[in-house]
Every structure is written in C-alpha cells, then in structure tokens.
N, C-alpha and C positions, 0 to 999 in steps of 0.2 A: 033406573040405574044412573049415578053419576059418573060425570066424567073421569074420577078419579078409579069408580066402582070398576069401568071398561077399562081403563089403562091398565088396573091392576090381574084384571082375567085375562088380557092381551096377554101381561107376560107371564100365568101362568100355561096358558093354553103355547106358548112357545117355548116352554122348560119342557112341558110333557113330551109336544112335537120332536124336541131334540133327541128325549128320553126313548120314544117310537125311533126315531131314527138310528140310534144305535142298539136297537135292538135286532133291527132288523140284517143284519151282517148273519149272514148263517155258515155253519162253517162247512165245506166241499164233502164232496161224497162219492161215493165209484156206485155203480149198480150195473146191472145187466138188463138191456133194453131188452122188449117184449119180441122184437125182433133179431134179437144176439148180438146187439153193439156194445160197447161198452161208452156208457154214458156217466160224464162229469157234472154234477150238481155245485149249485152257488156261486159258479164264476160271473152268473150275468142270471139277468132275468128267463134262461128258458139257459136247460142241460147242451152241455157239448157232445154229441154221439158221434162216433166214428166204430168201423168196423176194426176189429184184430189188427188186419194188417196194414191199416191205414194209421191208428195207431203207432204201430210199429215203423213204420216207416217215418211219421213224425218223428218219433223219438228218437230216430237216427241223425234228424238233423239239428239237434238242439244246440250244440255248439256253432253252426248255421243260424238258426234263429237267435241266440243271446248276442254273434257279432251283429248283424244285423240292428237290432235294438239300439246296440252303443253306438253305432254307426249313423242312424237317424233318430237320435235323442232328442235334438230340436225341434224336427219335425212330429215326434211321437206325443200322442197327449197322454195323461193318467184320467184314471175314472176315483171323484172322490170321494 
C-alpha cells in the first residue's frame, strides 16, 4: 500500500469510528430488576437500580439536587 493508499483508509476507518460512535447513544429505559428494583438503563455503562422507596425518596429531593448542580457548576464535569 502506498502512503497515500494508508492516509486515505486512516480517514476512512475514522468517519466509520465516528459513525460507531454515534451510534452507540442508546436511549433510557425503566425495567423491573430480577430482584424488584426498579432499574434505569443508558445513563452510563451498567443500569441504575434502586428499590421503591429509595426511589421515592430521591425524587423528593430533586429540587435539592438541581440547586445543588447550579451551585457547583464549576466544579461539576459533563460526560461527552
């Protein structure tokens, strides 16, 4: 192969890579763990399970958690 031959597979094998990469975004999902949790798919590499009332008790504090967020903005990283 020439060098022209590799530069040019480089950037195809880097269009594909990008193309895998947005693919892979999947989009959330609720399910009912084997143990009776209720478990969050797609936020991260492995589901968020909490019980009922663990759950429930998060979600009481969600106006808690959104201040908090704006409150250490600086400090907070994103995932890209």
């Amino acid at each position: 192969m020439s060098e022209q031959d590799l530069k040019e597979e480089l950037e195809r094998l880097k269009a594909e890579n990008e193309v895998l990469k947005a693919k892979t975004t999947r989009a959330t999902s609720i399910r009912v763990s084997e143990k009776g949790g209720v478990s969050v798919y797609g936020l991260g590499r492995f589901p968020v399970t909490l019980y009922k009332e663990q759950w429930l008790k998060l979600l009481e504090m969600v106006d808690q958690i959104k201040a908090f967020i704006v409150e250490n903005e600086g400090k907070l990283k994103t995932k890209d």
